[in-house]
N, C-alpha and C positions, 0 to 999 in steps of 0.2 A: 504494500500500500504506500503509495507516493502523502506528500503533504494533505492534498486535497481529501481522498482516500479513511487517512488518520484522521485528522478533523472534523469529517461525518462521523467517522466509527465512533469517536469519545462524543461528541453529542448525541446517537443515538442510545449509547451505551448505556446511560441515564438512566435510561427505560426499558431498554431489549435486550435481548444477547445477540451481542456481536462477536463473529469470526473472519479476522484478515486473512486472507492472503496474498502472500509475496508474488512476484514472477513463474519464481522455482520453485513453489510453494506445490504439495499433493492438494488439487483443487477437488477432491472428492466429494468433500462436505456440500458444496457449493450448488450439486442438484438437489440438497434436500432443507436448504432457505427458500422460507416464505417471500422474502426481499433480496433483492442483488443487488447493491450496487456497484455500476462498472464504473471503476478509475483509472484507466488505463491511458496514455495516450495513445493518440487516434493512429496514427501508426501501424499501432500493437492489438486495434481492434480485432483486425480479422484470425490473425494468430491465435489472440486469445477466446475467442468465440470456436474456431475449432477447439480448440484445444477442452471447454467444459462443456458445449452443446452438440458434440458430433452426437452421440448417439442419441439424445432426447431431441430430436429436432420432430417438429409436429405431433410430441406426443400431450398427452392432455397436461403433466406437467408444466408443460410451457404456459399453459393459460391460467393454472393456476398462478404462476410464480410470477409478481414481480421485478420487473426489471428495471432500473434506475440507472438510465448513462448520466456519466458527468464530462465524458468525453466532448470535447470541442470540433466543431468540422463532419462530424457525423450526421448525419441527417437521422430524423423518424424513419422514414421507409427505409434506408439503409440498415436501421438497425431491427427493424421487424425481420425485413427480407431473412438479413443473416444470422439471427437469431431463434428465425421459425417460429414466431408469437407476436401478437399484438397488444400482449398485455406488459407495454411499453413506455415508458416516461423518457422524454426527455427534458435535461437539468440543465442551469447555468448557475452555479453559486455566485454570491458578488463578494464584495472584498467585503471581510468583518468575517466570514465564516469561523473564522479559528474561536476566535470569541463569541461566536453563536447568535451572531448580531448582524447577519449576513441576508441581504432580500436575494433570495432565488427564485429564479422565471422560470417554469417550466411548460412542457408540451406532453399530452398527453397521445398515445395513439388511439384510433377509435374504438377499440375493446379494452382496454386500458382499466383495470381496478383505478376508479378516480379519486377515490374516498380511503381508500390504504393508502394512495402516493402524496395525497391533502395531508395523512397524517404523519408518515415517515418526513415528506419533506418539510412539513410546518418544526418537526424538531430542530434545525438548522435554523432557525430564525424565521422574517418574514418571507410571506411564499407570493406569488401571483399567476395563477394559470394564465397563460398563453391560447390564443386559438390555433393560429397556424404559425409553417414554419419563416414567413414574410416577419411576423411581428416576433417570434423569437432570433434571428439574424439582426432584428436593429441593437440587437443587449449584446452582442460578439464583439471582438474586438478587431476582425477582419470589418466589420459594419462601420466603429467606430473612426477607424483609419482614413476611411475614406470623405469621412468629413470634413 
């Protein structure tokens, strides 16, 4: 777990059980959380999307389980597609997170548990759903550059 990663995990930790994993870490555990969140960079997405969902890919697991990108540059569709589920969030923390005082914008997919990802990400400080992925690109920082 990068900065980002650890930051979520001790603010969730408060209330849940949280389990990191590293890179090189036995991600075993990892099909049988009710929530995921991915920290990885965007990079290392596809690597690491085989590497926990090769076998569960469309099975009904997927729709139960939560999935939380915090990844940058990632689209929704991208991360359904390769993921195999729609029960999908995506996240943009802001700056404060460490301190748990952080407004994060997210985007839901359309099967999406909206009401677990309201409450997992409302732990992290202030939240605000997003509709689509036009109004979550103006909160990026490739968005902001161009201003």
């Amino acid at each position: 777990m990068g900065v980002i990663g650890r930051a979520i995990g001790k603010l969730i930790g408060k209330r849940c059980e949280v389990e990191g994993f590293g890179r090189y870490d036995d991600k075993r555990g990892v099909s049988e959380a009710d929530v995921v969140i991915m920290a990885v960079r965007a990079e290392s997405f596809a690597e690491v999307a085989d590497q926990l969902w090769l076998d569960a890919y469309g099975s009904d697991l997927r729709d139960r389980q939560l999935i939380i990108s915090v990844m940058a540059g990632v689209t929704l569709d991208a991360l359904c597609y390769r993921l195999g589920s729609e029960n999908v969030v995506r996240a943009l923390p802001g700056p404060g997170l460490v301190q748990g005082q952080s407004l994060t914008v997210w985007l839901p997919a359309p099967r999406a548990d909206i009401k677990r990802a309201a409450t997992v990400i409302g732990m992290w400080g202030r939240d605000l759903q997003l509709e689509d992925e036009a109004q979550f690109d103006m909160f990026t920082v490739r968005h902001l550059a161009t201003l």
